[in-house]
N, C-alpha and C positions, 0 to 999 in steps of 0.2 A: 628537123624544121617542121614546125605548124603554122599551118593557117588559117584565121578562124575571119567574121566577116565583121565582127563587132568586137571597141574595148570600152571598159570603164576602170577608174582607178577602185584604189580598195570599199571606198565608201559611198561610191555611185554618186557622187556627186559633177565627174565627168564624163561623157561619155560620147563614143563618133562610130561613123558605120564605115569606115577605112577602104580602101579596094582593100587589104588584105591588112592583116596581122601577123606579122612573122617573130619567131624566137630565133636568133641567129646564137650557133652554135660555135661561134668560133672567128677571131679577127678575120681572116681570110672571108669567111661567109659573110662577115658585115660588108664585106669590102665588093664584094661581089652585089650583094642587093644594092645597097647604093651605087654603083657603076650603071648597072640596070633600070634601076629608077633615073637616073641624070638623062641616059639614053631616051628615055621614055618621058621626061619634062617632068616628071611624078616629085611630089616632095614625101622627103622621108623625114619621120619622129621617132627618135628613140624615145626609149621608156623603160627604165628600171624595175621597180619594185611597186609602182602609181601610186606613191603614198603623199603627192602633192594636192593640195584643193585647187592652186590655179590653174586655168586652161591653158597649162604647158603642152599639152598632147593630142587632142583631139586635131585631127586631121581627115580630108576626103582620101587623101594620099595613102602611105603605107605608114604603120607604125610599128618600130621596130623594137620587138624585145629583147633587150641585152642582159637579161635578168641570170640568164646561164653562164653569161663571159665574166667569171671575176676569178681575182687572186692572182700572185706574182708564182708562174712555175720554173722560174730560172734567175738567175741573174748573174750578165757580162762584171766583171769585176774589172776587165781590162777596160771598156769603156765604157764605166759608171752606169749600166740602163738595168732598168727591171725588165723583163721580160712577160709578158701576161700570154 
């Protein structure tokens, strides 16, 4: 997990001074900052790869990078799910 105090997207066209920036490393971890943020009234933005020009992301809040969580590492065959 990092945390840094400032995001912008790829081409600095957005940008916000966040309480934090986190990379969550893992469904469980996302699940985990956003419990914590609700607790705490905080709003959370995820954010991928920031390759959007609108102001989908800027937040006072946390913004959350999910940029590490991809790809199906399993998948139930008995009840049709992918697994991530």
């Amino acid at each position: 997990m990092s945390i840094q105090t400032t995001w912008s997207n790829w081409a600095g066209t957005q940008s916000c001074q966040p309480e934090a920036v986190i990379q969550a490393v893992s469904v469980e971890h996302v699940s985990e900052i956003v419990a914590d943020a609700t607790k705490r009234g905080i709003s959370v933005r995820p954010v991928g790869t920031g390759h959007s020009f609108a102001p989908l992301v800027p937040t006072e809040g946390i913004v959350l990078d999910i940029s590490a969580i991809s790809g199906i590492v399993d998948i139930d065959q008995t009840a049709a799910q992918a697994l991530a």
